[in-house]
SETOR-439345 format. One line per 8 residues: number of its first residue (from 1); for each residue x, y, z of C-alpha. Coordinates in nm, 3 decimals, decimal comma. Example, Ala and Ser with C-alpha at 12.3 -4.5 7.8 and 13.67 -1.06 7.14 Angstrom:
SETOR-439345
1 = 1,230:-0,450:0,780; 1,367:-0,106:0,714
//
This chain:
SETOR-439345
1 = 0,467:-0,489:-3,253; 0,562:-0,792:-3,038; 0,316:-1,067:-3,142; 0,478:-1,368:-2,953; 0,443:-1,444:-2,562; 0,825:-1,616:-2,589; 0,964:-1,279:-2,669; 1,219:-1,213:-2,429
9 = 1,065:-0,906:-2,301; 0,739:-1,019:-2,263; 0,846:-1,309:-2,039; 1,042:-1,105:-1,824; 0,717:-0,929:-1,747; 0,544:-1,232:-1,667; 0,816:-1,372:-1,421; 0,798:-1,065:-1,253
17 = 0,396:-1,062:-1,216; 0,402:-1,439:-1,062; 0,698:-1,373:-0,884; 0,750:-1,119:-0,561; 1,167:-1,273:-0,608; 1,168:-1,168:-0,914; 1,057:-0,854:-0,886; 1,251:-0,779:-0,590
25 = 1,552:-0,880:-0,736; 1,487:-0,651:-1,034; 1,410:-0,348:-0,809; 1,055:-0,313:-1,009; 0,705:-0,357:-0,948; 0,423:-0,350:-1,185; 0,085:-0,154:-1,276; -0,222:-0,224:-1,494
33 = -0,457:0,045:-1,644; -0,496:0,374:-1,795; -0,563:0,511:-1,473; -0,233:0,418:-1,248; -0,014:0,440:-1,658; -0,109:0,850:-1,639; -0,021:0,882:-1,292; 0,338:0,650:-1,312
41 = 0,592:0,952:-1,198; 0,839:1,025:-1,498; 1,134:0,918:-1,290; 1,010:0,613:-1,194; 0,864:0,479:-1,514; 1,111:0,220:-1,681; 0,859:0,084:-1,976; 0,530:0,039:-2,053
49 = 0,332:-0,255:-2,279; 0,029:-0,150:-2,454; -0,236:-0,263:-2,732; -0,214:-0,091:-3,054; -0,620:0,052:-2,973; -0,512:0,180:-2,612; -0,190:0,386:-2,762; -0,405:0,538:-3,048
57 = -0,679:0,605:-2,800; -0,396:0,765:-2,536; -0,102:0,858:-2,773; -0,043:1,178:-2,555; 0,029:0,972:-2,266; 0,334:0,826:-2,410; 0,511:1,137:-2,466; 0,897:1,088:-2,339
65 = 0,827:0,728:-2,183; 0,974:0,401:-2,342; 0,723:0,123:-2,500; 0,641:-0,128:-2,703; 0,314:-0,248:-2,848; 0,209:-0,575:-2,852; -0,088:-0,777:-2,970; -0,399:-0,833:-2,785
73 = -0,297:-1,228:-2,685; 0,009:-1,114:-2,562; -0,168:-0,854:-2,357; -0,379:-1,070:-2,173; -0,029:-1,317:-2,104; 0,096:-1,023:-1,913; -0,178:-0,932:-1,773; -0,273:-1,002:-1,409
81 = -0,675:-0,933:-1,481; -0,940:-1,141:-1,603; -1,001:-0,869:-1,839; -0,721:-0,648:-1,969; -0,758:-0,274:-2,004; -0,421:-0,294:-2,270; -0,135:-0,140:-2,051; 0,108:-0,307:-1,822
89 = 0,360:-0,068:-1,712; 0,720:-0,189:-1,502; 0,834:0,090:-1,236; 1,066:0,136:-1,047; 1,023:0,039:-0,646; 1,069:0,332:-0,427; 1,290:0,318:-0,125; 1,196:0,464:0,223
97 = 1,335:0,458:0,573; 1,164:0,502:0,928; 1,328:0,861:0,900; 1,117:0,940:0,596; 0,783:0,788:0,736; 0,873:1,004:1,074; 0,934:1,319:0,833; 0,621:1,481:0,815
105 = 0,525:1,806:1,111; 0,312:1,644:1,292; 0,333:1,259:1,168; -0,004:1,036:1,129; 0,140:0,690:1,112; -0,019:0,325:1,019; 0,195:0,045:1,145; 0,042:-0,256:1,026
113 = 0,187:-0,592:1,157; 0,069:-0,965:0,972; -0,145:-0,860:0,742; -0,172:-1,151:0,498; -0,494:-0,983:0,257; -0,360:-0,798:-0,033; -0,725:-0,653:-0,046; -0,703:-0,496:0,293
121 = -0,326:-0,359:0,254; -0,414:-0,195:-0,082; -0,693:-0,026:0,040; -0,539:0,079:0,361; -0,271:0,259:0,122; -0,563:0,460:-0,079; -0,758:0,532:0,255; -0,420:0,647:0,413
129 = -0,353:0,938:0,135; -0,757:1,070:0,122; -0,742:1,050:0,547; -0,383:1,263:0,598; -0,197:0,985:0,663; 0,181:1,034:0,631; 0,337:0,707:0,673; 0,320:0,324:0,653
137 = 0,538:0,121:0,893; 0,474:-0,248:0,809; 0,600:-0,590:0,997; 0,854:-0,839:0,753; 0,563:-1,112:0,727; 0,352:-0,831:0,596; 0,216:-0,855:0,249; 0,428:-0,778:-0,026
145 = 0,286:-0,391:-0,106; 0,470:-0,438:-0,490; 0,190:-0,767:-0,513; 0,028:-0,671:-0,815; -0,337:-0,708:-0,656; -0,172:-0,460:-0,370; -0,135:-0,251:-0,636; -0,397:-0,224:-0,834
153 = -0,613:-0,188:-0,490; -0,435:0,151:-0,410; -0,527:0,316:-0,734; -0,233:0,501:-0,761; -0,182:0,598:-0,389; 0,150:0,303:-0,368; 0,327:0,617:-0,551; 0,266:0,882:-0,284
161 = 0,216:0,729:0,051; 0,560:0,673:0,179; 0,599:0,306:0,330; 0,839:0,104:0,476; 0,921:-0,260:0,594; 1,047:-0,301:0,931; 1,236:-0,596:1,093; 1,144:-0,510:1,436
169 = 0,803:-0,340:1,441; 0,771:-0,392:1,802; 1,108:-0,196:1,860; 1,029:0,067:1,613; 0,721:0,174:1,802; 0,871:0,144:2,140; 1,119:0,373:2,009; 0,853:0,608:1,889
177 = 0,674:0,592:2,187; 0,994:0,699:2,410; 1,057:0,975:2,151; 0,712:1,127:2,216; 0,495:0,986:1,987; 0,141:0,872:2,087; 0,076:0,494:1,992; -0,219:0,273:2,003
185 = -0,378:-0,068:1,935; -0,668:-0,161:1,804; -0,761:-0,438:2,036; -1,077:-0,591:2,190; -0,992:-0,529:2,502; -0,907:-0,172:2,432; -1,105:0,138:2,552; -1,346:0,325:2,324
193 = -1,053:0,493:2,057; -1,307:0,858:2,054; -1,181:0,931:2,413; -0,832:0,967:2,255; -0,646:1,330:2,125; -0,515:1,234:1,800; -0,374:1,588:1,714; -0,040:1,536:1,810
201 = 0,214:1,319:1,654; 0,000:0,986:1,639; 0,037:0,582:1,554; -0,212:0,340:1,516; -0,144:-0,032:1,495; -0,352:-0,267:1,317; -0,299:-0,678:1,344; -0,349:-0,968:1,142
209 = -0,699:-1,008:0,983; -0,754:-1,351:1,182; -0,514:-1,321:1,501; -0,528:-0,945:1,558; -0,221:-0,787:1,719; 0,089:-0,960:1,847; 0,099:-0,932:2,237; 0,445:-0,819:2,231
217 = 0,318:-0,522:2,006; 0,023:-0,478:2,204; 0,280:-0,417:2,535; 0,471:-0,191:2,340; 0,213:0,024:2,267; 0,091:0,349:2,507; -0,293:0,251:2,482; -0,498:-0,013:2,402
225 = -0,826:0,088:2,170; -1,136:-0,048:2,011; -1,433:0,043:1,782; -1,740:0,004:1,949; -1,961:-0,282:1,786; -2,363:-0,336:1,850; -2,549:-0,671:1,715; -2,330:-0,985:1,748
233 = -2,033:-0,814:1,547; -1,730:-0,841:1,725; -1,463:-0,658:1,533; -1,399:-0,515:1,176; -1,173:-0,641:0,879; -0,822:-0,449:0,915; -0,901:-0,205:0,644; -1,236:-0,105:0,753
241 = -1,097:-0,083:1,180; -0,773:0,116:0,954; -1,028:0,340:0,815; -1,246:0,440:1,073; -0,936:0,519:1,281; -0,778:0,756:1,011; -1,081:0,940:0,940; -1,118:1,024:1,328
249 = -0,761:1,176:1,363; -0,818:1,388:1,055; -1,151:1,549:1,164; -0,981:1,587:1,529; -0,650:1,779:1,301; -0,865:1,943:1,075; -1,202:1,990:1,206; -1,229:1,995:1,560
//
């Protein structure tokens, strides 16, 4: 059992929870909790740090995967919670291109540009998987998605939504656009998004939380859309605009 925070080990973990370098450098992102540990895919798990109670409590979950055990004040070093649940696990990061977001029969894509709120991009991840979505296409100054609050936000959906940074999101969607695809804005000025077909192959894009969309972005994009609001609200936060959009194309693909 490791029962010192200056083991080697054990501060490697830490430099790579406080630091997105770090962790990029390393190729490796991290997860907390029993929930995200059982659903780590085998080939991307590289090792996982646990209290002596959570292995005895979960011993079949270790089968085949390196770990070490480590005492409960070393647990809550690593940890990037208030209250530890006794498992850190490092994975590996995965690696998609456009092409692979653009895969899918009849693609359902996100492209999110700016968003600053680990919160929002976490749960935009977890909505994506339950609403069909089968892509992420995300601007450079975009969150980091390996941030460990990211992370834990998804609740395991950061290991099967395929994602992907892009250095020119305004290019990429002009070039989807050309190639067929159907892409909106959400945008104030936009017209009511249920007078839209979503059915065929579709991409929404969502702005900053405080600036909204880019103009450039907005121009590149086939129609401009909005949510309609009563009271004095004016808009939604990016997830909440994200999900209401998602949910709409799948009942029009599934239900309609």
């Amino acid at each position: 059992m490791i029962t010192s925070t200056a083991n080697q080990k054990v501060r490697n973990v830490v430099k790579c929870r406080k630091n997105g370098k770090e962790r990029r450098r390393q190729d490796v992102f991290l997860v907390e909790g029993l929930r995200m540990f059982a659903e780590i895919p085998d080939e991307q798990h590289v090792e996982t740090f646990a209290t002596e109670e959570f292995y005895e409590k979960n011993t079949e979950l270790f089968e085949n995967r390196t770990y070490e055990l480590v005492a409960e004040h070393v647990m809550e070093a690593i940890s990037d919670t208030r209250t530890p649940q006794g498992v850190v696990s490092v994975v590996r990061r995965y690696h998609y291109a456009v092409e692979d977001i653009c895969r899918a029969d009849n693609p359902l894509i996100m492209a999110l540009e700016n968003l600053q709120d680990p919160g929002n991009l976490g749960i935009i991840l977890r909505t994506a998987e339950g609403a069909g979505v089968t892509g992420i296409l995300l601007s450079r100054d975009t969150v980091d998605v390996y941030n460990p609050k990211v992370v834990r936000a998804t609740m395991g959906s950061v290991f099967r939504v395929p994602f992907c940074y892009v250095e020119d999101l305004t290019g990429c969607i002009g070039e989807l656009g050309r190639a067929g695809y159907h892409t909106y804005s959400a945008h104030l000025q936009g017209t009511y998004f249920y007078d839209f077909d979503y059915r065929n192959p579709t991409v929404f894009c969502i702005g900053n939380e405080g600036s909204g969309l880019s103009d450039a972005l907005t121009d590149a994009t086939e129609h401009r859309i909005k949510i309609p609001m009563t009271g004095k609200v004016e808009s939604l936060n990016a997830a909440t605009a994200s999900t209401v959009l998602m949910y709409e194309a799948m009942r029009q693909r599934i239900f309609k």
